[in-house]
MDAnalysis code that builds the backbone (N, CA, C; Angstrom):
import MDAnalysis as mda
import numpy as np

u = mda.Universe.empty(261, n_residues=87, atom_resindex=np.repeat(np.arange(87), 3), trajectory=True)
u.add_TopologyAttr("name", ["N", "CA", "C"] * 87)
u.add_TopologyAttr("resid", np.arange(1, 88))
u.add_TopologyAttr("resname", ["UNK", "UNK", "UNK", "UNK", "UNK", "UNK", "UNK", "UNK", "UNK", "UNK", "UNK", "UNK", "UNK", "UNK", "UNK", "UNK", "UNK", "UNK", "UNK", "UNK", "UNK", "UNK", "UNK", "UNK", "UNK", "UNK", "UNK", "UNK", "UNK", "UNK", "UNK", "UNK", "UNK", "UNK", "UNK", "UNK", "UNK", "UNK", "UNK", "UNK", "UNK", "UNK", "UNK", "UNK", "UNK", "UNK", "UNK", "UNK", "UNK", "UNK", "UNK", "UNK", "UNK", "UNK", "UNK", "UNK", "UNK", "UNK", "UNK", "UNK", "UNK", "UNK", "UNK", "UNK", "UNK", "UNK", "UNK", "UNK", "UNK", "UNK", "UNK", "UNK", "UNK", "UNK", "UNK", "UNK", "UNK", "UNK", "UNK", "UNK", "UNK", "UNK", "UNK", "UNK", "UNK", "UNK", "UNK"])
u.atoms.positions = np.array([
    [7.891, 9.684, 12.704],
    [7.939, 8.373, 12.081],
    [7.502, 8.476, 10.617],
    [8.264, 7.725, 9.762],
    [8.271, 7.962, 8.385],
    [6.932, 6.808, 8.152],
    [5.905, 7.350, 7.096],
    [4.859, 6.136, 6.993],
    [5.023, 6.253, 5.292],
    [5.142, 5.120, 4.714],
    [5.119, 4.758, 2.951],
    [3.450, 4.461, 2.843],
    [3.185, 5.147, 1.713],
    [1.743, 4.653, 1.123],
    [1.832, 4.146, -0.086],
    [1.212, 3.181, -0.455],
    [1.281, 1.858, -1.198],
    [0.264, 1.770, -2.426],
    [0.427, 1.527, -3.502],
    [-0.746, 1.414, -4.373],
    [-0.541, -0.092, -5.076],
    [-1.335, -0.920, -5.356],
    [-1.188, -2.091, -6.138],
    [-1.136, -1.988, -7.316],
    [0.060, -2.697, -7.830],
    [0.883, -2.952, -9.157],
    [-0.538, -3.963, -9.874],
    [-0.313, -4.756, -9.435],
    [-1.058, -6.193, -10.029],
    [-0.800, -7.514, -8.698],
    [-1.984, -8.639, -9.608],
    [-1.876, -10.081, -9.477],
    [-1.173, -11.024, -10.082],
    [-0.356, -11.328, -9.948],
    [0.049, -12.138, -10.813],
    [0.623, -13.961, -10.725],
    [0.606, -14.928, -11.639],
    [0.976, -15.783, -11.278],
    [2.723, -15.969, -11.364],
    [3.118, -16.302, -10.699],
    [4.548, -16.685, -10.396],
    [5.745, -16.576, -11.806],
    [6.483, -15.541, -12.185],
    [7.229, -15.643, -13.486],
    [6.808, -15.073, -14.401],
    [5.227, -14.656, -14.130],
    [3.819, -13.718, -15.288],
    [4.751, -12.156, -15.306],
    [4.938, -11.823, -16.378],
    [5.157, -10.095, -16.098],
    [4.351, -9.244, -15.714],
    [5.117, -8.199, -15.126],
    [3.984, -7.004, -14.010],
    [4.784, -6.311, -13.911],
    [3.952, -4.792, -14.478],
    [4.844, -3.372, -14.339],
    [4.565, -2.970, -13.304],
    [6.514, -2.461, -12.598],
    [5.905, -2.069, -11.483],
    [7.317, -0.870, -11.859],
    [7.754, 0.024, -12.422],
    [8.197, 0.909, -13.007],
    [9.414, 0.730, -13.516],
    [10.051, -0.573, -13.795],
    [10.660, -1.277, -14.747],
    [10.823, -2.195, -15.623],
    [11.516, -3.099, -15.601],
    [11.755, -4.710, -16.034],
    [10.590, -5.577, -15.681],
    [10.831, -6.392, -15.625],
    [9.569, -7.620, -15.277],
    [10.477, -8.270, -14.049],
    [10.091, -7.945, -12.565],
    [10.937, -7.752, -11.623],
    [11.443, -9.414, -11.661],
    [10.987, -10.164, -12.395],
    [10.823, -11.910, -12.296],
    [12.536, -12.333, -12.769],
    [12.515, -11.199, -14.113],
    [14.088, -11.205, -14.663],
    [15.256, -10.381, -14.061],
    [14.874, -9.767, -12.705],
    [16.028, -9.204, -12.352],
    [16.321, -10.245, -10.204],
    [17.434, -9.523, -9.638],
    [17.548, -9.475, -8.054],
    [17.238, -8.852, -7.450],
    [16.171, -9.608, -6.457],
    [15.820, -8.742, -5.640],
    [16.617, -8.265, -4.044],
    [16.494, -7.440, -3.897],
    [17.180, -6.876, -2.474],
    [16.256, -6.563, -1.839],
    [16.063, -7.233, -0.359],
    [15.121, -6.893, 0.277],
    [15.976, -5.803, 1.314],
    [14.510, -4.592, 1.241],
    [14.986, -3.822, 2.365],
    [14.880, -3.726, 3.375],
    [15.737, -3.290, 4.424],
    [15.762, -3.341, 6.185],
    [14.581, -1.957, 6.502],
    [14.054, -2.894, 6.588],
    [12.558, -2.638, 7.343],
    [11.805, -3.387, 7.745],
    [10.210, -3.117, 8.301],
    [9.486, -4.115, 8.533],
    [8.921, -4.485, 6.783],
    [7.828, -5.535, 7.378],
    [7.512, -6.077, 6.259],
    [6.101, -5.377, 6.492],
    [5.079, -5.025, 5.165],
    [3.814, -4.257, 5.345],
    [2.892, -5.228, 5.344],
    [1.879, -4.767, 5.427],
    [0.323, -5.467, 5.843],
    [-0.558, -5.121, 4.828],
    [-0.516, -5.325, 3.594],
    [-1.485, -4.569, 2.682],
    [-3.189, -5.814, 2.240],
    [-4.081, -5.344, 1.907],
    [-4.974, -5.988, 1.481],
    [-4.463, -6.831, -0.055],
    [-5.445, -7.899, -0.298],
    [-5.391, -8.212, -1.435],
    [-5.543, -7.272, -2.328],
    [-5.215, -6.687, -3.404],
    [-6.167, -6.051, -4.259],
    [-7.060, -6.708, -5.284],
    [-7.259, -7.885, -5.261],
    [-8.829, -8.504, -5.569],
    [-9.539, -8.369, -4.359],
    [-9.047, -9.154, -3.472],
    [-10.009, -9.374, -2.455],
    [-9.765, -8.491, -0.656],
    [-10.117, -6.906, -1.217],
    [-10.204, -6.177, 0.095],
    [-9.675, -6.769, 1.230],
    [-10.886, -7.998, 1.628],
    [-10.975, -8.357, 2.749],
    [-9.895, -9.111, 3.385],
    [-8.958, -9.739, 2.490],
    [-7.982, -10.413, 3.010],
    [-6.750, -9.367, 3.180],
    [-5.960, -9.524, 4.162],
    [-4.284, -8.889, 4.490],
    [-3.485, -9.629, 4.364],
    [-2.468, -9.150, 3.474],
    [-1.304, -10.214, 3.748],
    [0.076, -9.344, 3.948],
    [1.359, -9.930, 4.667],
    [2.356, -9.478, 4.718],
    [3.398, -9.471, 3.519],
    [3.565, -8.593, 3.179],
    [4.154, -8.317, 2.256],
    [5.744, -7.758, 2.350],
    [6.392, -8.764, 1.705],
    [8.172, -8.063, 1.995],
    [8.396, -6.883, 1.335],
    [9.379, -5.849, 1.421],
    [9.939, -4.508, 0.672],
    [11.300, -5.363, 0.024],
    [11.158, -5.314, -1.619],
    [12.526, -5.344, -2.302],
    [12.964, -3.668, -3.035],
    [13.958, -4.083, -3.843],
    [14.233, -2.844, -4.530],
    [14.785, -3.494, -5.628],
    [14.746, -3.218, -6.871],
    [15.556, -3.980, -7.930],
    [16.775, -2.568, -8.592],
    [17.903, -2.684, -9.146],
    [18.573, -2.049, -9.936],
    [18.095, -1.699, -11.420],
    [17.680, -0.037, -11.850],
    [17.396, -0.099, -13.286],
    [18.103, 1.285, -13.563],
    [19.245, 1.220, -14.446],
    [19.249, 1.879, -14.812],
    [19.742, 2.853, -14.072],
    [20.506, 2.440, -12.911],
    [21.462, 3.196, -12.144],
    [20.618, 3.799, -10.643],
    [19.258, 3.296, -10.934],
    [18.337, 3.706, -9.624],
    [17.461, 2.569, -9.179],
    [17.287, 2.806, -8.109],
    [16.278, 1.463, -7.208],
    [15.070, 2.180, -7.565],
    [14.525, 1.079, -7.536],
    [13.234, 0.619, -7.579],
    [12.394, 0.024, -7.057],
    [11.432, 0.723, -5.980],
    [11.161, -0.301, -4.491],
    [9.993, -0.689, -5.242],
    [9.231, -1.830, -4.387],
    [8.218, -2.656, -4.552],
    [7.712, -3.581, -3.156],
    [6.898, -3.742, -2.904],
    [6.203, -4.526, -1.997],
    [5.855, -6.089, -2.451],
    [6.401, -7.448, -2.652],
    [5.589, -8.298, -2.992],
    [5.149, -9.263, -1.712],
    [4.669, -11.028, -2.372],
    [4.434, -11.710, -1.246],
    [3.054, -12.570, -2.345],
    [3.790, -14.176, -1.863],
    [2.851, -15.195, -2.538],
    [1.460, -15.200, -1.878],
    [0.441, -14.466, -2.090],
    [-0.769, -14.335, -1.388],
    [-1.900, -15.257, -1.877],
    [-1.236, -16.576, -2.945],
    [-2.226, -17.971, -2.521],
    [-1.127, -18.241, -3.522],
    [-1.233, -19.857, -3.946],
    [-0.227, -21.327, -4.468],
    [0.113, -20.367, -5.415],
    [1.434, -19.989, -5.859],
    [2.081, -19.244, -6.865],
    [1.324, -18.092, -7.604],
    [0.822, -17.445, -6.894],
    [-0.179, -16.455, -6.941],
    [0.517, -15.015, -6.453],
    [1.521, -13.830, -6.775],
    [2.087, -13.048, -6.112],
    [0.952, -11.659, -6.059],
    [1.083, -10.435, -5.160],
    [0.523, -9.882, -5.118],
    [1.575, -8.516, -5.180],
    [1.637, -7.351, -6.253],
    [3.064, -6.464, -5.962],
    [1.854, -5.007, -5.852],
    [2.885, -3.977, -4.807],
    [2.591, -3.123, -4.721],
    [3.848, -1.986, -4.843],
    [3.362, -0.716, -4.881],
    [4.296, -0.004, -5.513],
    [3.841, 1.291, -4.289],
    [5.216, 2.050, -4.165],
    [5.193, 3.017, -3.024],
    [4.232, 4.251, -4.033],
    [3.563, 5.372, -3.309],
    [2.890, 6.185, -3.741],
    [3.273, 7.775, -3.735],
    [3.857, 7.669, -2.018],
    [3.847, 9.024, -1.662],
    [4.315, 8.857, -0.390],
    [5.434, 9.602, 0.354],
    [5.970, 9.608, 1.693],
    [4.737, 10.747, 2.368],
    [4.640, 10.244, 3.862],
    [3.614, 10.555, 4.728],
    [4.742, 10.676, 5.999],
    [3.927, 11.687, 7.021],
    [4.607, 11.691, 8.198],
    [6.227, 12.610, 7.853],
    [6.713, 12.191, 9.681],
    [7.767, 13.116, 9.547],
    [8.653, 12.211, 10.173],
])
């Protein structure tokens, strides 16, 4: 089983720019990918989990995955893949 490890991009409010190894994902489409959706912590606040969808955006002739998900009132939370784990 293939496992993705995750690092946090940023917080951001809704439309705010956030590098997550392109564009400002706010100005492009997102494609969500067929998978589950992940379980990551806040990265302010450890203690909370939230589910987080997998998109991928187009840059430049290559995808670009990302993890986001509104984790309070127009409040997004993005994470970025790290390193493939498992087999």
């Amino acid at each position: 089983m293939q496992m993705k490890k995750w690092k946090p991009a940023g917080v951001v409010a809704e439309g705010d720019p956030i590098d997550i190894g392109g564009p400002n994902p706010w100005t492009q489409s997102w494609q969500r990918v067929q998978e589950a959706a992940v379980e990551l912590p806040h990265p302010a606040h450890q203690s909370q989990s939230h589910r987080l969808m997998v998109y991928t955006i187009q840059v430049a002739g290559r995808a670009v995955e990302f993890a986001a998900g509104e984790v309070s009132a127009n409040v997004w939370a993005f994470y970025v893949p790290v390193e493939q784990v498992g087999s």
